[in-house]
C-alpha positions in Angstrom: 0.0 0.0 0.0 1.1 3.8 -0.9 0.4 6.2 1.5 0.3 9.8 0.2 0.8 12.8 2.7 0.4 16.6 1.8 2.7 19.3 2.6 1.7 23.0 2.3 0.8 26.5 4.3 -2.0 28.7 4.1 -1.8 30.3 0.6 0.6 27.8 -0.3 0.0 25.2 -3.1 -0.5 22.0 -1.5 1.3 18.6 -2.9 0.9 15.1 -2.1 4.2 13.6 -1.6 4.9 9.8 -1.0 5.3 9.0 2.7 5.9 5.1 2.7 5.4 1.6 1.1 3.9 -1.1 2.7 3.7 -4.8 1.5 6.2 -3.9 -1.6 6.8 -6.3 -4.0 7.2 -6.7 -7.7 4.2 -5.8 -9.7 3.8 -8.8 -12.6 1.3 -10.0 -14.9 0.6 -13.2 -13.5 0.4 -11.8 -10.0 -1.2 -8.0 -10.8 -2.6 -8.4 -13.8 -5.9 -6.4 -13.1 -3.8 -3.6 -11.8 -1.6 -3.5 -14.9 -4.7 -3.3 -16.4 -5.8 -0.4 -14.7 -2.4 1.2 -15.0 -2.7 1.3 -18.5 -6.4 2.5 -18.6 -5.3 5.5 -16.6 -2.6 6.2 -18.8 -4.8 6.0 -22.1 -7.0 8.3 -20.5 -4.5 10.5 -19.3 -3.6 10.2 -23.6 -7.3 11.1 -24.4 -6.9 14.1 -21.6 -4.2 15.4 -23.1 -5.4 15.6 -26.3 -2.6 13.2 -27.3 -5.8 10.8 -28.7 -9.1 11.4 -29.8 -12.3 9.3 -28.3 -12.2 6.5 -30.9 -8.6 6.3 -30.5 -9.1 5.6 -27.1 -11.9 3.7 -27.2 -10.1 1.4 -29.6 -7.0 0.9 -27.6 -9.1 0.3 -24.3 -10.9 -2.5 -26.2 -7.6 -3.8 -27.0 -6.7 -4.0 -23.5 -9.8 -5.4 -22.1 -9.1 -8.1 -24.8 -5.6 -9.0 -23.7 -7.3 -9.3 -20.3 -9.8 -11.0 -20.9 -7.5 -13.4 -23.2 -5.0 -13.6 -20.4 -7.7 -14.7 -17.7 -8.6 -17.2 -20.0 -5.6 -19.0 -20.8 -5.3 -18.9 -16.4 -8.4 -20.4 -16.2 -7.4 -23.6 -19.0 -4.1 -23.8 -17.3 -5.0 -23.9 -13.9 -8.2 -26.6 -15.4 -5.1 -28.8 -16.7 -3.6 -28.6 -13.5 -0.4 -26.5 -15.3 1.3 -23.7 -14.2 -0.4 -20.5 -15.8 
């Protein structure tokens, strides 16, 4: 977990800084994959935001990415059926 803190005065802009890590460990696709997911989501959108990609681009790489997820899951799933290592 990522705890966020802000710093800042009256009058002063206020900023969220990064205070500490709990539980770190490294981020993969077989053990995150829904957060990488997500990552990337916020990152397209942040794209779209931008102005960096229009609304059907954006739509169309979202769909791409739900796809490799939902492909990803799947092939889990069959492994994990067949009693194999995903």
């Amino acid at each position: 977990m990522h705890t966020l803190g802000t710093k800042g005065a009256r009058g002063m802009e206020e900023r969220a800084r990064l205070v500490g890590i709990e539980h770190d460990h490294r981020i993969t696709k077989e053990t995150d994959n829904q957060f990488l997911f997500e990552y990337q989501r916020a990152i397209l959108l942040s794209l779209k935001d931008s102005g960096a990609l229009d609304e059907a681009q954006y739509r169309y790489a979202e769909e791409k990415l739900k796809a490799q997820l939902r492909a990803y899951i799947r092939k889990q799933n069959s492994a994990k059926k067949k009693g194999e290592r995903p």
